[in-house]
C-alpha positions as CSV (number, residue, x, y, z in Angstrom):
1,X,10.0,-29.8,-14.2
2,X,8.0,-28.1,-16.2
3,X,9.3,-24.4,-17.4
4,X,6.4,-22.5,-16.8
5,X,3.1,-22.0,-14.4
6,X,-0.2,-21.4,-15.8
7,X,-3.3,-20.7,-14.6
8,X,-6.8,-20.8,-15.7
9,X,-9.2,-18.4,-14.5
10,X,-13.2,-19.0,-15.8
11,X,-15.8,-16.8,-15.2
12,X,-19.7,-18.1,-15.7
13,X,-21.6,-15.1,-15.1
14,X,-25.1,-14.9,-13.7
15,X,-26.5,-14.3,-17.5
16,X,-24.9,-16.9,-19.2
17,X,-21.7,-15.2,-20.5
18,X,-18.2,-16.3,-20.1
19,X,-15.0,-14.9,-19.9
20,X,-11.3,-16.7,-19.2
21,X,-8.1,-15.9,-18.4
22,X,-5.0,-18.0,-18.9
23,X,-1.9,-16.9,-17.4
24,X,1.7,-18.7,-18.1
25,X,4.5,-17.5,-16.0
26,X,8.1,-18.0,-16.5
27,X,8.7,-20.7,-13.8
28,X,11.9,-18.5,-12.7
29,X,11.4,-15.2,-13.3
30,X,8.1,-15.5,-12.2
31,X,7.3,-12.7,-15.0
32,X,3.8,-13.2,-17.3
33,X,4.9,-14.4,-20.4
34,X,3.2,-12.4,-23.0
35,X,1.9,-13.7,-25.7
36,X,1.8,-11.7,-29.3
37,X,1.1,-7.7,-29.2
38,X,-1.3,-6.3,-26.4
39,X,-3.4,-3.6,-26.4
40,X,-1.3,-0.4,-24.6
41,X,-4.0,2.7,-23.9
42,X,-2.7,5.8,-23.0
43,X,-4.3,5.4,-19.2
44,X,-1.3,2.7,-18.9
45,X,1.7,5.6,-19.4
46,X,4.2,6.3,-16.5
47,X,3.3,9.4,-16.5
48,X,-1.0,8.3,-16.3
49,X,-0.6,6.0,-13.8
50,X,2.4,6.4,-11.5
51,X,2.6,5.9,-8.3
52,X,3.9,8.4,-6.1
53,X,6.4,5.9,-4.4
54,X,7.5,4.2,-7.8
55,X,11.1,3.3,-8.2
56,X,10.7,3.0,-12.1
57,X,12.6,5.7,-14.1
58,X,10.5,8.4,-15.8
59,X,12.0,7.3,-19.2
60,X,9.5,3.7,-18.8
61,X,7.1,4.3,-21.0
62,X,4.2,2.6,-19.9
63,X,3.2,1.0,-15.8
64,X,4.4,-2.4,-16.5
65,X,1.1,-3.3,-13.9
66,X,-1.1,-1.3,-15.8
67,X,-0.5,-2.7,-19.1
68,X,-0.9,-6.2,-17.1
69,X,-4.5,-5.6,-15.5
70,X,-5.6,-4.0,-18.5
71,X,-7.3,-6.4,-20.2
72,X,-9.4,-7.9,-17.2
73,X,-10.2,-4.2,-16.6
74,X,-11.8,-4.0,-20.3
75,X,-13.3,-7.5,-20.0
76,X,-15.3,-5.9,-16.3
77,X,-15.8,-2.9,-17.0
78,X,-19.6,-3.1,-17.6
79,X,-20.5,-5.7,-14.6
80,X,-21.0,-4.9,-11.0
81,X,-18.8,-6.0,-8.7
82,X,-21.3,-8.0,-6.7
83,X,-22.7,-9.7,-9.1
84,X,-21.9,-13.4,-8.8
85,X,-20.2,-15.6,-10.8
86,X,-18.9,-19.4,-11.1
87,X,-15.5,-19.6,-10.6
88,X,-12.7,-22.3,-11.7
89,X,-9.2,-22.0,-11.4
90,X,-7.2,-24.3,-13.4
91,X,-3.6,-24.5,-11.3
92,X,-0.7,-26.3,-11.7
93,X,-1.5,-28.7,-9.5
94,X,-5.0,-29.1,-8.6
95,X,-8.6,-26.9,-9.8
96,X,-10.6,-24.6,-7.5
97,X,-13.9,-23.8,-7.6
98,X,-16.6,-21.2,-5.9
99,X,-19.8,-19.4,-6.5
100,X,-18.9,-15.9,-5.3
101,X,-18.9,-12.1,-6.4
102,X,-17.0,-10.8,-9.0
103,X,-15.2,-8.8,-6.9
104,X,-13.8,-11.9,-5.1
105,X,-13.1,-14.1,-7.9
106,X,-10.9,-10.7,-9.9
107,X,-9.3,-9.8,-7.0
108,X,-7.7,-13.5,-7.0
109,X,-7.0,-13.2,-10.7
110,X,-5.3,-9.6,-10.5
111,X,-3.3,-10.8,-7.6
112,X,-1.5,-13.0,-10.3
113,X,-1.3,-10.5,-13.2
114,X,-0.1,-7.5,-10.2
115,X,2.7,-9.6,-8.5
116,X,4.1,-11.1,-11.9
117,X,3.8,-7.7,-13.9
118,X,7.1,-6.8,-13.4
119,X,6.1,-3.7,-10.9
120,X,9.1,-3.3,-8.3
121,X,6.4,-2.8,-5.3
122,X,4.2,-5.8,-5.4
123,X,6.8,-7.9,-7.1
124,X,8.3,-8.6,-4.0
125,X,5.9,-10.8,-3.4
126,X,6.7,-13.3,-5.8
127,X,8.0,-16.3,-4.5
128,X,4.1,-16.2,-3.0
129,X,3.3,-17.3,-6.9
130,X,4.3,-20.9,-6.5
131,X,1.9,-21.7,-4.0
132,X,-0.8,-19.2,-5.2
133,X,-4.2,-20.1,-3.4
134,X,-7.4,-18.8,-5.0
135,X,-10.2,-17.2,-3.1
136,X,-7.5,-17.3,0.1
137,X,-9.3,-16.2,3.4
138,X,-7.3,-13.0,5.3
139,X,-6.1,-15.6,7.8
140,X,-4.8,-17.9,5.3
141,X,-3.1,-15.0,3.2
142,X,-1.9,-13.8,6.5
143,X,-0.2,-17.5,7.5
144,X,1.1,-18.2,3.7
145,X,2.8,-14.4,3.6
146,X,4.3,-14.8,6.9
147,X,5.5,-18.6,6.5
148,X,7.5,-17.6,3.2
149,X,9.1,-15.0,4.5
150,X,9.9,-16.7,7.8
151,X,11.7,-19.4,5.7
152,X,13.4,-17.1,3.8
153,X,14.8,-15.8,6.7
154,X,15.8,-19.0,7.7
155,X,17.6,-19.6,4.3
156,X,19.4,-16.3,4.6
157,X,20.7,-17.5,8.0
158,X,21.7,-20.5,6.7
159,X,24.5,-18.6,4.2
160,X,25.5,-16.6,6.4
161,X,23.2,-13.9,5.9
162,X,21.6,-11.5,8.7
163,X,18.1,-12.5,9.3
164,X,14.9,-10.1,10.0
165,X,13.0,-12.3,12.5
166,X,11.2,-9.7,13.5
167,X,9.4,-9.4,9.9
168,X,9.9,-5.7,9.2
169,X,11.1,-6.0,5.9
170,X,7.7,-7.8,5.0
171,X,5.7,-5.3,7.0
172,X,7.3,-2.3,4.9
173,X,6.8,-4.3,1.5
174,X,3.1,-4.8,2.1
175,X,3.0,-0.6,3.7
176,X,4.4,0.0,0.0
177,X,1.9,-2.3,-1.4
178,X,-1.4,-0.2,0.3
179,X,0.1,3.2,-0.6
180,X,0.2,1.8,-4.5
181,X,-3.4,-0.1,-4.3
182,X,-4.7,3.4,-2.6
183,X,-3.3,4.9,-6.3
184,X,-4.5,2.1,-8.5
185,X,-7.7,2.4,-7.4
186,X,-8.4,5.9,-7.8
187,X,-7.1,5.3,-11.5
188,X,-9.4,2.5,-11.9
189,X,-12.5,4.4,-10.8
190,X,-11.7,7.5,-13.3
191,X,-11.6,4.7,-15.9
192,X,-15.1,2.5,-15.2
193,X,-18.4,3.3,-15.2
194,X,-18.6,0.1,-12.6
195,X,-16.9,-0.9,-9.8
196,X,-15.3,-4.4,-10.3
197,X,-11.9,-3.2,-10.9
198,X,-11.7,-1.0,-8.0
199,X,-13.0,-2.9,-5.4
200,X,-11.1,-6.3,-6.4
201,X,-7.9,-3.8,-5.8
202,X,-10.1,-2.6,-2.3
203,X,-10.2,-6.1,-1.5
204,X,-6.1,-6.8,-2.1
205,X,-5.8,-3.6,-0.2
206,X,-7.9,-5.5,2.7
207,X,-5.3,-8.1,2.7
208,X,-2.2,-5.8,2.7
209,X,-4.0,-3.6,6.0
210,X,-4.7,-7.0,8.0
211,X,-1.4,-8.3,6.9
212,X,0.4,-4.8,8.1
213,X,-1.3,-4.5,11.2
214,X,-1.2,-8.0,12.4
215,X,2.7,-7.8,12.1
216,X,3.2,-4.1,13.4
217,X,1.1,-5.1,16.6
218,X,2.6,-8.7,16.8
219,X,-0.6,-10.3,18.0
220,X,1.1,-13.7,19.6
221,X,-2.0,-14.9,20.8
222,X,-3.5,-14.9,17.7
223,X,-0.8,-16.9,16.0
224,X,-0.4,-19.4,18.8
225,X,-3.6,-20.2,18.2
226,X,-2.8,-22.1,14.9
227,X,0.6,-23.3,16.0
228,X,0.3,-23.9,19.3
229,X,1.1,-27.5,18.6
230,X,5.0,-26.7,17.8
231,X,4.9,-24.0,19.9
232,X,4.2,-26.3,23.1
233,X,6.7,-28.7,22.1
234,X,9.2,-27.8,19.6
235,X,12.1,-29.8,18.1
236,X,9.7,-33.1,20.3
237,X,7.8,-33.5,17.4
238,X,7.7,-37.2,16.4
């Protein structure tokens, strides 16, 4: 097994330009492996960028999320988000591709370079990195955040370990995750004279509202919907 994951993130803009992103992770940290010096501005210091809720000491220097984001930031700064794009993903095991706005396509890519910054909010989501799906539709983040957590539920049973069945640790983490996205993306608008930035963290924040209501409001009928097949007959699966 290899020791790292990477990803490849290409952009082929509508006027010709490119820009791409590769991202190695530590396989199991799940931490961005940097690579050489990177670019620290002074919008990236704790005491810039903060979020009200952060458990980081005041002695950290710099946002460990900001420094993370700041180069696709820079790279976007000039281009609307809905502008469209080509998009390839190069994963570790298969490619992805779709024609779609910016604001899609870097709200994929910062998913990645948020979770694995080392920030203690949205870092708690991960184990999600090993089975990171581009472009993932609100039900599908919805299924693959709620699956994961589900079965680590079922591994803390297994040693012994008190359960939360009823997902409330997941619903807080992604509560914690709005309240910083909310932050991030009044620093990002203060810092672009476009939008793509901002409203690829709007979109994340998208995902952490459905995410948070859906579990809060436990809409059964909704879920059944997909698993109705196990739910109808479980354990008589042959």
């Amino acid at each position: 097994m290899e020791e790292t994951l990477h990803f490849e993130y290409t952009f082929h803009l509508e006027k010709g330009e490119e820009k791409r992103f590769k991202i190695d992770l530590d396989r199991e940290s799940l931490r961005i492996i940097e690579d050489g010096d990177r670019e620290k501005p002074d919008w990236a210091l704790m005491k810039n960028f903060k979020c009200s809720h952060c458990p980081i000491a005041d002695t950290k220097e710099y946002c460990p999320l900001a420094l993370n984001i700041a180069e696709v930031l820079s790279d976007f700064a000039d281009i609307f988000a809905y502008e469209n794009a080509d998009v390839t993903v190069n994963a570790p095991h298969r490619s992805y591709y779709k024609k779609t706005s910016l604001e899609s396509g870097v709200s994929s890519l910062m998913g990645i370079y948020m979770v694995a910054s080392g920030c203690p909010v949205v870092g708690k989501l991960r184990p999600m990195l090993y089975f990171h799906l581009p472009f993932a539709s609100l039900d599908e983040t919805q299924i693959r955040a709620m699956s994961i957590y589900l079965l680590a539920q079922f591994v803390r049973r297994s040693k012994g370990d008190q359960p939360d069945w009823d997902m409330r640790g997941l619903s807080k983490i992604y509560d914690d995750i709005r309240t910083m996205n909310m932050n991030i993306s009044e620093k990002i608008r203060a810092l672009e004279r476009k939008d793509t930035g901002a409203s690829s963290i709007v979109a994340l924040n998208n995902f952490a509202d459905y995410i948070s209501f859906t579990i809060d409001q436990q809409l059964i009928d909704e879920l059944e919907f997909y698993l109705r097949e196990f739910v109808e007959a479980p354990g008589a699966l042959q």
